[in-house]
C-alpha positions in Angstrom: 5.7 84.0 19.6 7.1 82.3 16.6 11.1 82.1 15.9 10.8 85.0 13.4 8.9 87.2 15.4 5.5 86.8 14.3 2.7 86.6 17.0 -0.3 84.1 17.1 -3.9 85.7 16.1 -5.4 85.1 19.4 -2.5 86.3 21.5 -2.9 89.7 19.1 -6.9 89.7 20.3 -6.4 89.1 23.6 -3.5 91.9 23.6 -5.6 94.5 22.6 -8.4 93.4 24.8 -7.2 95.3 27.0 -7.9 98.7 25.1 -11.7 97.7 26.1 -10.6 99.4 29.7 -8.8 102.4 27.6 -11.2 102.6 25.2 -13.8 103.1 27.7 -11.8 105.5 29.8 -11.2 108.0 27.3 -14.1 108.0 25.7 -15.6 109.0 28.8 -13.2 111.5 29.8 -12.7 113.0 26.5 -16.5 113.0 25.2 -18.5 112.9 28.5 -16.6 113.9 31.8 -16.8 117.5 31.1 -20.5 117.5 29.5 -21.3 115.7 32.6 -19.9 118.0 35.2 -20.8 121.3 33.6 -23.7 120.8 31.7 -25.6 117.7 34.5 -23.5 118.3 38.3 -23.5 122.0 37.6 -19.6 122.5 37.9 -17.9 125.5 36.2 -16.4 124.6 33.0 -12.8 126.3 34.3 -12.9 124.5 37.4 -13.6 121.2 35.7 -11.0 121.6 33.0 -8.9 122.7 35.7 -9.7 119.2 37.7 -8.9 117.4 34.6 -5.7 119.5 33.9 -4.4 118.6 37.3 -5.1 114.5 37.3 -2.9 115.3 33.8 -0.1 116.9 35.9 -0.2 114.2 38.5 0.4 111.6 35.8 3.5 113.3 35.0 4.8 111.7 38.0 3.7 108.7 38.0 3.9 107.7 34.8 7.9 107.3 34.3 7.7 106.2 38.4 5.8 103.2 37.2 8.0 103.1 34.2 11.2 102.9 35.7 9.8 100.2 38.6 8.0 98.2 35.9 11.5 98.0 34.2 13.8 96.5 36.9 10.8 94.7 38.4 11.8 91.0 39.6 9.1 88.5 40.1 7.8 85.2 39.0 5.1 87.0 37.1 7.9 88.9 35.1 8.0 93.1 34.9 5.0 93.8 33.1 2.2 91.3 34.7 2.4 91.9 38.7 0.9 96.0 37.4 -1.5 94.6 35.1 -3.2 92.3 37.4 -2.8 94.6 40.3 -4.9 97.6 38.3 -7.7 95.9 37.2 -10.3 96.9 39.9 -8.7 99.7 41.3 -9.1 101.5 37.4 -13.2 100.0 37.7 -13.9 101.4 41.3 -12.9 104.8 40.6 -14.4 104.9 37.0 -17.8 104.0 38.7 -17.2 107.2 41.6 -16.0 109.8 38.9 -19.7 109.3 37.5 -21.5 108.9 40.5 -20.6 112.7 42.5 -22.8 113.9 45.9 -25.1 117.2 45.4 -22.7 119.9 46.5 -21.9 123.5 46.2 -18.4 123.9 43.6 -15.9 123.2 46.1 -17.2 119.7 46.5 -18.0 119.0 43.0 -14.8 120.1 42.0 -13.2 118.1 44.8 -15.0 114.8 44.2 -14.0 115.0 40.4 -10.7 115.4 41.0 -10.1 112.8 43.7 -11.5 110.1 41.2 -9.8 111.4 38.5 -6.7 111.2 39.6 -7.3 107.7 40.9 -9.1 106.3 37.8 -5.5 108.4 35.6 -3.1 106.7 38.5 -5.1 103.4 38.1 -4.9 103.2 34.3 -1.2 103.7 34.5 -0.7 100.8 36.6 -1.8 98.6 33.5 -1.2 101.5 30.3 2.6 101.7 31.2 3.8 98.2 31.6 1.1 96.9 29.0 1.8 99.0 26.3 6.0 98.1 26.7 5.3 94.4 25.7 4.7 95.7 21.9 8.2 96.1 21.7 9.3 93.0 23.8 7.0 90.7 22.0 8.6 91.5 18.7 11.1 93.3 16.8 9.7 93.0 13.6 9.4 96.3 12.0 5.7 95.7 10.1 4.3 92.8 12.7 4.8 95.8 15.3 2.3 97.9 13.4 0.1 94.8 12.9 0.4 94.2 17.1 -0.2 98.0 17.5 -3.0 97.8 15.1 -5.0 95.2 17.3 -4.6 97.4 20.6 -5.7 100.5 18.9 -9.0 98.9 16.8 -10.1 97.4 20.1 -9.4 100.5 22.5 -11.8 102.4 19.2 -14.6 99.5 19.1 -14.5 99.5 22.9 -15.2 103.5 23.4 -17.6 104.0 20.6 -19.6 100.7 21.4 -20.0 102.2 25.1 -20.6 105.6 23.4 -23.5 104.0 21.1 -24.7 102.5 24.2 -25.0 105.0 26.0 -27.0 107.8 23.6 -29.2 105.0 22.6 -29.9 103.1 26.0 -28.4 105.7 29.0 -29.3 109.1 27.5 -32.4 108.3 25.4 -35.2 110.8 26.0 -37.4 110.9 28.3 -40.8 112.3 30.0 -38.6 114.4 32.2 -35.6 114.9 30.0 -36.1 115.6 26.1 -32.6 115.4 26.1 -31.6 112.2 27.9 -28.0 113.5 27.9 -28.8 116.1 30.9 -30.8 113.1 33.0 -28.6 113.0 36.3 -29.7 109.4 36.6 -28.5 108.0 33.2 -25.1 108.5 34.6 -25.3 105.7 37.7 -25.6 102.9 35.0 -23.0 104.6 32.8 -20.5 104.6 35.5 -21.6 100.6 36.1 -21.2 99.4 32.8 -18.1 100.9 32.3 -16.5 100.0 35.7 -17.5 96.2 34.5 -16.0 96.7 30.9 -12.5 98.2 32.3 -11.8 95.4 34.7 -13.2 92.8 32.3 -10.6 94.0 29.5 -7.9 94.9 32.2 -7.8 91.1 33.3 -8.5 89.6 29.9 -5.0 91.4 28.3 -2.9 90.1 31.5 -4.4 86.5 31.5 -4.3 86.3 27.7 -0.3 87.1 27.6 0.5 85.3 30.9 1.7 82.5 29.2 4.6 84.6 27.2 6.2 85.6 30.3 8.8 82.9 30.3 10.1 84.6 26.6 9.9 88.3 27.5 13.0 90.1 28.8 13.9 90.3 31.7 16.0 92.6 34.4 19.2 91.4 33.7 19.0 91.8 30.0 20.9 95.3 28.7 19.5 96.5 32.1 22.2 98.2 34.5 20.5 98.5 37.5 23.0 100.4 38.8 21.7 103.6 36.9 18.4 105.7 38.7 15.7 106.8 37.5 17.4 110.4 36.8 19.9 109.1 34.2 16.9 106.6 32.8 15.2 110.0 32.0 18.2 111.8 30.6 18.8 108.8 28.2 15.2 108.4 27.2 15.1 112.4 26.2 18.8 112.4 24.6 16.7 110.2 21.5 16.3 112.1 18.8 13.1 110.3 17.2 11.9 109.7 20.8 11.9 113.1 21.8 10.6 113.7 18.8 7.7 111.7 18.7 6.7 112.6 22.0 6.9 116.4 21.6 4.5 115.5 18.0 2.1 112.8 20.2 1.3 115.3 23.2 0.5 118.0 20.4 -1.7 116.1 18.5 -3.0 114.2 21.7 -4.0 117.2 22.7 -6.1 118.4 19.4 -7.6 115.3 19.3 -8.9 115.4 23.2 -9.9 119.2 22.3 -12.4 118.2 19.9 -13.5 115.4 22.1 -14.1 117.2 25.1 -15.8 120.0 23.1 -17.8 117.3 20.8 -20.9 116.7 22.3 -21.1 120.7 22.5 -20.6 121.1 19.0 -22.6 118.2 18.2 -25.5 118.6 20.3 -25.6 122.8 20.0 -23.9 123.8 16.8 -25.2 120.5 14.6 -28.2 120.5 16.2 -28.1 116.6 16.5 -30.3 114.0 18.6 -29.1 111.5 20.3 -30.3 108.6 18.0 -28.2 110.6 15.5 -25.1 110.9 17.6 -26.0 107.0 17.7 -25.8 106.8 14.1 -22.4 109.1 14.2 -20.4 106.3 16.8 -21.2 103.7 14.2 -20.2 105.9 11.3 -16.6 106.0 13.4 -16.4 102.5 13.6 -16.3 102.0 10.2 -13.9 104.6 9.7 -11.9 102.7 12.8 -12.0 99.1 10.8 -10.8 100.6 7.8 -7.9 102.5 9.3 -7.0 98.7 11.2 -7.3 97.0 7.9 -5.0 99.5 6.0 -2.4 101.3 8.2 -0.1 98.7 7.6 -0.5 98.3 4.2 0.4 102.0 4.1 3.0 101.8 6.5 4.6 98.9 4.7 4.0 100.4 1.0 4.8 103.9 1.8 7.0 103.8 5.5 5.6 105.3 8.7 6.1 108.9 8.7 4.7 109.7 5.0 1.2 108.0 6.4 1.8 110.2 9.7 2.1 113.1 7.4 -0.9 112.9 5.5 -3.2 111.7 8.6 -2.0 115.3 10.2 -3.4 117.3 7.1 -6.7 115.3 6.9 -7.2 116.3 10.7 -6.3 119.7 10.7 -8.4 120.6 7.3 -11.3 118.0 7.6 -13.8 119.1 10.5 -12.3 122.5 11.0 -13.3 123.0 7.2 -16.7 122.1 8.1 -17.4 124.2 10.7 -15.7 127.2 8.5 -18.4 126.6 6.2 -21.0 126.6 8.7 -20.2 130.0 10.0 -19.9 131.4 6.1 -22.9 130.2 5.9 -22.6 127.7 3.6 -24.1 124.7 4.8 -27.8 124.1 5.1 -29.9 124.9 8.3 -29.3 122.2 11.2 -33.0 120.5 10.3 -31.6 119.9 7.0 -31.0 116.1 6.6 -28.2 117.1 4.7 -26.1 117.9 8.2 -26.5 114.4 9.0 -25.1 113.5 6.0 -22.0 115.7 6.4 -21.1 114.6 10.2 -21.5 111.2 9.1 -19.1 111.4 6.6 -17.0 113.7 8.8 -17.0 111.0 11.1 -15.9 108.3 8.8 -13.1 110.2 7.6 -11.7 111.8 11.1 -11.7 108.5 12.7 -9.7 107.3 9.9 -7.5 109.8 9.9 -7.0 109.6 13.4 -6.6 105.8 14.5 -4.4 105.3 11.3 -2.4 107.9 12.9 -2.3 106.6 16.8 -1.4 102.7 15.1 1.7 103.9 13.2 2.5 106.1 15.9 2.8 103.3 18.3 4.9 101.3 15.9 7.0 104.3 15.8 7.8 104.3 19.4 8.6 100.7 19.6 11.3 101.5 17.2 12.9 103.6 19.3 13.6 101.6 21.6 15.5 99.4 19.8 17.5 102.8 18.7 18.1 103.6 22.5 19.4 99.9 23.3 21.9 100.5 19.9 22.8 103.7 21.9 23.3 103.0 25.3 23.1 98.9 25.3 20.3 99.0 27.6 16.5 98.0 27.3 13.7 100.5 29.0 10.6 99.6 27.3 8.4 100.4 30.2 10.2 104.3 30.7 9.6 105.1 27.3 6.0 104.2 26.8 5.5 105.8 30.1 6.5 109.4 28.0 3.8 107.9 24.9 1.0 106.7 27.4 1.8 109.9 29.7 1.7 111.5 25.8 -1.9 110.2 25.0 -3.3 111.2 28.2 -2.7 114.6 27.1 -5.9 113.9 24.9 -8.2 114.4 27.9 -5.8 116.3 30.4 -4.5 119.6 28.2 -7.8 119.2 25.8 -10.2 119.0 28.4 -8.7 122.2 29.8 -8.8 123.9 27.2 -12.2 122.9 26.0 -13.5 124.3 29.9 -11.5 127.4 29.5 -13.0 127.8 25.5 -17.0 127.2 27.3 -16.1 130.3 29.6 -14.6 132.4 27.4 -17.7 131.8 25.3 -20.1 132.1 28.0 -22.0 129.3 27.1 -25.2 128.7 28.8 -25.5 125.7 31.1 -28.3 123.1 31.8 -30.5 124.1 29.0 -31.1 122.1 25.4 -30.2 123.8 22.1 -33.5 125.4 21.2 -32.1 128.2 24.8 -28.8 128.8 22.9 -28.5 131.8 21.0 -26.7 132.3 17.9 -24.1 134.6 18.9 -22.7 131.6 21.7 -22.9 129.4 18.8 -20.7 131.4 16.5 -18.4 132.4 18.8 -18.4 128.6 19.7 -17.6 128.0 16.3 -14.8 130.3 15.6 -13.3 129.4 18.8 -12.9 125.3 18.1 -12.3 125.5 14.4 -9.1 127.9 15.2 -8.1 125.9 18.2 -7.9 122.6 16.1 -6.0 124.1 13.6 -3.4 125.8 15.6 -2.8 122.4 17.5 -2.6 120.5 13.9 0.2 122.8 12.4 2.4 122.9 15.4 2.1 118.8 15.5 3.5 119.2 11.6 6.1 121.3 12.7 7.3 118.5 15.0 6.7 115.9 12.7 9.0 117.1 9.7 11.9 116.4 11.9 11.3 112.9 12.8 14.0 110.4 10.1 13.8 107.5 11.7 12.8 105.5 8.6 12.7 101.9 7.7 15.9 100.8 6.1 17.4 102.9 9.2 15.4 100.5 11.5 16.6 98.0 9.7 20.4 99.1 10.3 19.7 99.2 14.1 18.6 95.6 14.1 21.7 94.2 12.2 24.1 96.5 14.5 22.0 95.3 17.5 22.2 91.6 16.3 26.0 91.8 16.2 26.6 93.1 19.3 24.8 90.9 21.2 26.4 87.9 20.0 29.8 89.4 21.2 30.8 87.8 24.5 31.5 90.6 26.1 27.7 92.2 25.5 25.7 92.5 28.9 
């Protein structure tokens, strides 16, 4: 770190290295985990959205617990690193058994996945949590946060559609046996491998790569009182206005965005009609949507202030795919072996991912600042309890929309084991109806959230000065 708060280009890449393991993770929990347990193992989709659901409810728990330890840690490693370390194969080991399940009737299917979902959710916190509370410990400059943020986020993107890419061109190619590599049981033994390797790889190259800023982060005895439990850490953390805010806004739109995830490959595969070379072609359409949003989010968020670029992310996500899929069932759009389609979900693609990591960068700037509004309140520091509530936020993405996208695949009764020439047309409307109003309705209750949220720039700015002055009064602990 420099004396005005700037960070170092590698330090940045090597922070955000970590987001491989992330990137990985929910990509394969909010893309494949349900398409592999409904569609391949042969689990119910209500039971597996259920499993998913409850590893989401069990993070509840655990996330602030690891929070609030993380906080008033003391060791020679610092608060943060001890948890980092300590996750790294842990996360890899259970990553590799969630995709590896015995033959079984659906009591030991639904079992299996939710023993090793729980672990690879309880694992993940163990480095998520006290990880993602350095942003705001390794600076408090407004715009180099959103820069910081920005590095996390492109990597945790390149990360899961890289293993996405690699997996429908290499894992779930076609063939003799399976035209559609995606339902080859087999494919999934390597998947779970290559991931396992990637999460502990990226786990251990974010905790060695900060190590050496440990003597300059903050410690215990700094605007800490330890005096105070975990009950009034809570009630403090929730009595911030922009906090509570954000987090009531980021588990909304968490949630729409795991929705679509979890129902993608459904939508993609059945509804579009797409190959897996083509869903090839749409992971590297998303990461050029990816680098863009990395290269302009803070531009925006400097030129135009967080919450405006929040604003019209929201709108692009709740119109753009949903719009498509409106079309689709007017009957609009061309046939799905029109090369047109392609066209479209490329550019779908593009745009969405945009839309989206833009979104989850300023987002994560945004809760660093409050932080630095709870310390102006209350004098003390708890980075690690209130990214506890955003990480615990995120994982909404694949807890509450993977429940719902099992629920939808019931309610819809859509056919299992079978490629898209077996499923009618009256499971694909339906299908279609169902997803396009689901995304929606998650979108506009996110903007209702959202328009309360004032916690602007020059306000930040305030904060700082008032923050500045206190400390340098004697009596400040």
């Amino acid at each position: 770190m420099t004396p005005d708060g700037r960070i170092p280009l590698r330090t940045k890449i090597l922070y955000g290295s970590g987001s491989l393991a992330q990137g990985v993770k929910d990509t394969s929990f909010n893309v494949f985990l349900l398409f592999f347990y409904t569609q391949v193992a042969g689990l119910s989709g209500s039971l597996a959205g259920t499993a998913i659901l409850i590893a989401l409810v069990l993070d509840a728990v655990s996330d602030p617990l690891v929070g609030y330890w993380s906080d008033r840690l003391k060791s020679g490693w610092g608060r943060r690193h001890p948890f980092m370390y300590f996750s790294a194969i842990p996360m890899g080991v259970s990553f590799f058994f969630l995709f590896n399940p015995p033959q079984g009737d659906q009591t030991t299917l639904f079992s299996w996945m939710l023993m090793w979902a729980v672990l690879t959710r309880f694992a993940m916190t163990f480095y998520m949590v006290p990880s993602s509370a350095l942003t705001a410990e390794m600076t408090q400059d407004y715009d180099e946060r959103t820069s910081l943020s920005g590095f996390r986020v492109l990597l945790g993107w390149l990360g899961g559609l890289s293993f996405a890419t690699m997996g429908y061109l290499v894992f779930f190619a076609p063939t003799e046996q399976f035209e559609d590599g995606q339902l080859n049981p087999a494919a999934y033994q390597d998947f779970g491998l290559l991931g396992a390797s990637i999460i502990i790889i990226g786990i251990l190259l974010c905790a060695l790569g900060t190590h050496h800023l440990i003597p300059h982060l903050k410690k215990v005895s700094e605007g800490s009182a330890d005096s105070l439990g975990l009950k009034q850490d809570l009630v403090n953390m929730f009595a911030n206005p922009p906090f509570r805010i954000l987090v009531g806004f980021i588990l909304i739109a968490s949630s729409a965005i795991g929705f679509d995830q979890a129902i993608s490959l459904y939508m993609l595969t059945y509804f579009w009609g797409l190959s897996t070379d083509q869903l090839a072609l749409l992971s590297l359409a998303s990461l050029v949507g990816t680098i863009a949003a990395f290269i302009s989010a803070p531009i925006l968020s400097k030129k135009y202030d967080k919450r405006p670029v929040a604003v019209v992310t929201v709108a692009i996500l709740a119109l753009g795919y949903p719009g498509w899929i409106t079309l689709r069932l007017l009957g609009v759009l061309p046939d799905n072996d029109d090369p047109a389609i392609l066209i479209i979900m490329l550019i779908n693609s593009t745009v969405v991912v945009y839309a989206a990591v833009t979104m989850t960068i300023v987002f994560a700037s945004m809760v660093a600042d409050t932080i630095d509004y709870n310390e102006l309140m209350t004098g003390r520091r708890q980075e690690a309890m209130f990214t506890s509530a955003y990480t615990f936020s995120l994982k909404a993405t694949s807890g509450i929309g993977g429940f719902v996208a099992g629920i939808t695949l019931d309610l819809v009764k859509f056919p299992t084991g079978v490629d898209a020439s077996q499923v009618g047309a009256e499971n694909l409307f339906s299908l279609g109806m169902t997803v396009a109003g689901t995304i929606v309705t998650f979108w506009l209750l996110a903007m209702l959230i959202l328009r309360n949220y004032t916690l602007s720039r020059e306000e930040h700015h305030r904060i700082l000065d008032s923050i500045t002055e206190r400390r340098a009064n004697p009596e400040y602990t």
